[in-house]
N, C-alpha and C positions, 0 to 999 in steps of 0.2 A: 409449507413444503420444506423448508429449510430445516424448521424446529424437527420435523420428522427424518429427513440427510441425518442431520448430527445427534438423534437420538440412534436413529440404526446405525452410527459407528462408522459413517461416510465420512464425517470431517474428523481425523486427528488434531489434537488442541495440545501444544506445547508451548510452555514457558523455560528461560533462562537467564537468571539472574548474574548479572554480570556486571563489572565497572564500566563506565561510560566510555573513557577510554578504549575499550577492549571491541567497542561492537565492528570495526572495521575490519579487524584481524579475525571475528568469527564469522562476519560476510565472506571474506575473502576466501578462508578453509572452505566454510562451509558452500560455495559455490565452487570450487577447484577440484575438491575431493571427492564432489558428487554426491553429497548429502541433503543438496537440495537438486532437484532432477524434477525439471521440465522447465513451464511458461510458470513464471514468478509475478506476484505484485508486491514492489515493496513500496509501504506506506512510513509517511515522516511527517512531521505535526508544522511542519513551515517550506514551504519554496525554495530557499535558500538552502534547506536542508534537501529538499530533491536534488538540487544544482551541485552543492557538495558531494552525494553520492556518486551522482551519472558521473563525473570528473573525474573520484577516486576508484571508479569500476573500469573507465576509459585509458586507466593505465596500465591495464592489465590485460586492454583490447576485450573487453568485456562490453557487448553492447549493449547500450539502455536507451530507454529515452522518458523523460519529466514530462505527467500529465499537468500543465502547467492552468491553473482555473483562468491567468489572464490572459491567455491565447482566446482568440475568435474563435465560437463553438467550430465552425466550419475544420480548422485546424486541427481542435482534440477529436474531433470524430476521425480525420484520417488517422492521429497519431492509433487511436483505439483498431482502428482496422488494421492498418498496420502490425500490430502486436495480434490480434486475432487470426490474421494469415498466417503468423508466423517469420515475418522480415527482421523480426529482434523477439525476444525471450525473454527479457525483465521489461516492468514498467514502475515506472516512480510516482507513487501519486499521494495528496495529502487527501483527507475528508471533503473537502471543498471541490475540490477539480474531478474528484468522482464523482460525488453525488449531482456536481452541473451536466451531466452527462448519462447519468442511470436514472431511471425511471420506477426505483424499487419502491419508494418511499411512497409516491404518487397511488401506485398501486394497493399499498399498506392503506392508505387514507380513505381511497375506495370503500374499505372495506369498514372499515370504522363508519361510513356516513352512514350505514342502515339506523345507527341509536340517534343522529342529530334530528333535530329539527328541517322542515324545509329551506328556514333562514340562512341556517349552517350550511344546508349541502350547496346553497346558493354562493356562501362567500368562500366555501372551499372551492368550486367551480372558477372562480374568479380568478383565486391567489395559483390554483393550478393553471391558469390559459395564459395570467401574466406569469409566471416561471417559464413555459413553452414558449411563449413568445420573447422572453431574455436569451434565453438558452437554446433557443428551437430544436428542443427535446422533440424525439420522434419514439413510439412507443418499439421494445423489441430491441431495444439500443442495448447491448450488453458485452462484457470481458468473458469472454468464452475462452475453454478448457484450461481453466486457470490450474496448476498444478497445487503451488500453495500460494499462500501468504506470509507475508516477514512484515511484524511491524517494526521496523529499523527504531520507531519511537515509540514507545507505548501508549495505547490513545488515552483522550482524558477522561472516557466515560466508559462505564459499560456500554451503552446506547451504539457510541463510536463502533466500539469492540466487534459488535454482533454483526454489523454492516460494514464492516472492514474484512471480518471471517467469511463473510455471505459468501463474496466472490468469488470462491473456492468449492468444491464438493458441491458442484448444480448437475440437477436431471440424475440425479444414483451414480455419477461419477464421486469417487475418493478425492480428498483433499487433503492437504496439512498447514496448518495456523501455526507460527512459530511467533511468539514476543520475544524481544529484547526490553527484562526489565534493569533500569540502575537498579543497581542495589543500596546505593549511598540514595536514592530516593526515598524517602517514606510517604509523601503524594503518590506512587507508582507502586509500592506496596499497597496502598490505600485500595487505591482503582483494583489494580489485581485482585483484591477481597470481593469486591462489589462484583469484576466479572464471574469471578468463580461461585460466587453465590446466583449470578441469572444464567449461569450455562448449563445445561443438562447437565446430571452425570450420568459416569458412565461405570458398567460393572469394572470390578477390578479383574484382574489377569489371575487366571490359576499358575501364573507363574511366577508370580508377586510372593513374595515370602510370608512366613508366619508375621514375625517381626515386625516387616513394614508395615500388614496388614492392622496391626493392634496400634500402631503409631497412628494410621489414618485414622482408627473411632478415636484416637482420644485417650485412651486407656488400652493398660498393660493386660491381655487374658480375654479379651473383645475385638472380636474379626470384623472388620466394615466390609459388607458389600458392594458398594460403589464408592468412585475418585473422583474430586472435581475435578472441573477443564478450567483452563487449560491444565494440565499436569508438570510438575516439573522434567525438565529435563535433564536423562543419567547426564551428564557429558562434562569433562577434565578438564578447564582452560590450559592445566601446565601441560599436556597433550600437543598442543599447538604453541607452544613458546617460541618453538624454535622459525618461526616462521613472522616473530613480532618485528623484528631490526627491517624483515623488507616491505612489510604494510607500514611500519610506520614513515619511515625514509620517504616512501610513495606518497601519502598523507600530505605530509610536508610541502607536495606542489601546489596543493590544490588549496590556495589560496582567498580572502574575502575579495581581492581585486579580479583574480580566474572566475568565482561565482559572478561575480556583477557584472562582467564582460560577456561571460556566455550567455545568461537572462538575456542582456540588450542583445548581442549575436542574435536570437533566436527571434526576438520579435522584430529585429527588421528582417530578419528573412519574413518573416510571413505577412510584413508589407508588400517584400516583393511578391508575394505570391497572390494577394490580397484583389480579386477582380475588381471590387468596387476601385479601386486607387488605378486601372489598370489604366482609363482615358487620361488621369492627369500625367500619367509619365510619359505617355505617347505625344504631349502636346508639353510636358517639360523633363526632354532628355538626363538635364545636366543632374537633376535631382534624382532620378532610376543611378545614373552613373557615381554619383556621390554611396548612394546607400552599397551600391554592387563593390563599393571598394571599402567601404568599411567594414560590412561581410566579409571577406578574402583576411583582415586584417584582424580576424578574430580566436586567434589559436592562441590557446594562453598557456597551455601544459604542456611539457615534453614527455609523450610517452616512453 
C-alpha cells in the first residue's frame, strides 16, 4: 500500500544538501516560517542526537518530545499517544525507538512466510512472540496523521529510508519526506544514490524546463520523463543567513553535560511513574523523596 501512496504522488520526497553545521539554522527557518506545517517526525541516527535537538527546539519554546528506545514500552506508547492526540506536534525518534513500537515490519514478514518452509514460519512465529513479549507490541500501534518527515540525519540505508518515509502519506493522506544531506559527506552521498535508485519515480513537472529536463537523462537534446526521489531541493541557504548569529548563539547552550542531564532527568521521572516500583516507595519514602528532588533539579538550559 505504501509502494502504491508514493507512486500516486501521496508522498513528496526531498533532498537538501547542506553543511553539517547549517542543519539547525534550516530546522529552525524551516519551522518558523511555516514551510514545514503540521505533526512532524524528526528522525537522528543516535539518542543523544534526539536530546540535543528537543533542547535546541526548547529554546525557542518549541515543543518536542524524544521517542527514546530505553524508556519502558509502557512510556513510549504514552509519549506516541501523546503526539497522535495532538499535545505536541514534533516527535524525535531514531530507527530503533520506532521500530520497538511499530508493527510494520511484523506485518511485511507475514507476508513473505507464504515461500518459507513450515520450519521457517515456525521460527519466524517464535522470534515475532519473543519481540511482543520485549516490547509488548500490540497490533494497530501507529504515528497517525503524520505531516512530514525530516531526517535531521540521513539514514544509513535505503532499507532505513523507506521506513522512516512510511510514516507519512498513510490511507491516501499526502506527505512530505525531507533529508538533510552533509554535503562534506561522501557515505551520505552514497546512501542517497542507493535511495534514489529503490524509490519510485516520479513523472517530471510540465513546468520543469527544457534545460533541466535534458540534464535529468543525461544528455544535451534528450527529455527524461521521470525524476528520482527524493529530488533535490530549489532552496538558498544565503536566504536565511541572516537569521545564523541567533540559532547559532542558542546552540551554544545546549551543551554534552544539558544532553546527559536531561536523558537521566527523564528516566527518573518514569521511575516515578513506574507501577511496578510503586509498593517499594510506599514502604521507603526517603528514596520516592531523594529522586522527587533530583527531578526538580533538572533544568539545565536557559530558555
Amino acid at each position: 500500500q505504501e509502494e502504491m501512496d508514493r507512486s500516486a504522488g501521496h508522498l513528496t520526497q526531498f533532498y537538501l544538501s547542506l553543511p553539517k553545521k547549517d542543519k539547525n539554522l534550516v530546522i529552525y527557518v524551516f519551522l518558523k516560517l511555516g514551510l514545514l506545517k503540521g505533526k512532524g517526525i524528526f528522525f537522528v541516527n543516535s539518542t543523544d542526537g534526539g536530546y540535543k535537538l528537543k533542547l535546541f527546539l526548547e529554546q525557542f519554546h518549541i515543543r518536542s518530545s524524544v521517542l527514546n528506545a530505553e524508556l519502558p514500552f509502557r512510556s513510549r506508547l504514552n509519549i506516541i499517544e501523546q503526539f497522535n492526540v495532538g499535545n505536541f506536534d514534533y516527535l524525535i525518534a531514531t530507527d530503533e525507538s520506532a521500530d520497538a513500537v511499530d508493527t510494520d515490519d511484523e506485518e511485511n514478514d507475514s507476508d513473505d512466510d507464504d515461500e518459507d518452509d513450515e520450519d521457517d514460519k515456525q521460527q519466524k512465529s517464535k522470534r515475532h512472540k519473543k519481540k511482543d513479549a520485549d516490547y509488548g507490541v500490540s497490533r494497530g500501534l501507529d504515528f497517525r496523521h503524520v505531516s512530514f518527515v525530516l531526517n535531521v540525519d540521513f539514514p544509513p540505508s535505503a532499507r532505513s529510508y523507506a521506513h522512516r518515509v512510511g510514516r507519512t502519506a498513510r490511507g491516501g493522506a499526502k506527505g512530505v519526506a525531507l533529508s538533510l544531506v552533509e554535503a562534506e559527506s561522501a557515505e551520505q552521498q552514497e546512501v542517497l544514490a542507493a535511495v534514489q535508485e529503490d524509490q519510485p519515480k516520479i513523472p517530471i513537472s510540465g513546468a520543469v524546463t527544457e534545460t533541466f529536463q535534458a540534464v535529468a537523462a543525461g544528455q544535451v537534446g534528450v527529455q527524461a520523463t521521470e525524476q528520482s526521489q527524493p529530488s533535490p531541493l530549489d532552496f538558498n541557504l544565503q536566504e536565511i543567513e541572516g537569521f545564523r548569529y541567533r540559532v547559532e548563539d542558542v546552540a551554544r547552550a545546549v551543551t554534552r553535560t544539558a544532553i546527559r542531564e536531561t536523558r537521566a532527568a527523564e528516566l527518573r521521572a518514569e521511575i516515578l511513574n513506574s507501577d511496578r516500583l510503586q509498593g517499594h516507595f510506599e514502604e521507603n519514602p526517603a528514596d520516592l523523596q531523594l529522586l522527587r528532588h533530583d527531578r526538580l533539579a533538572t533544568h539545565v538550559c536557559k530558555v
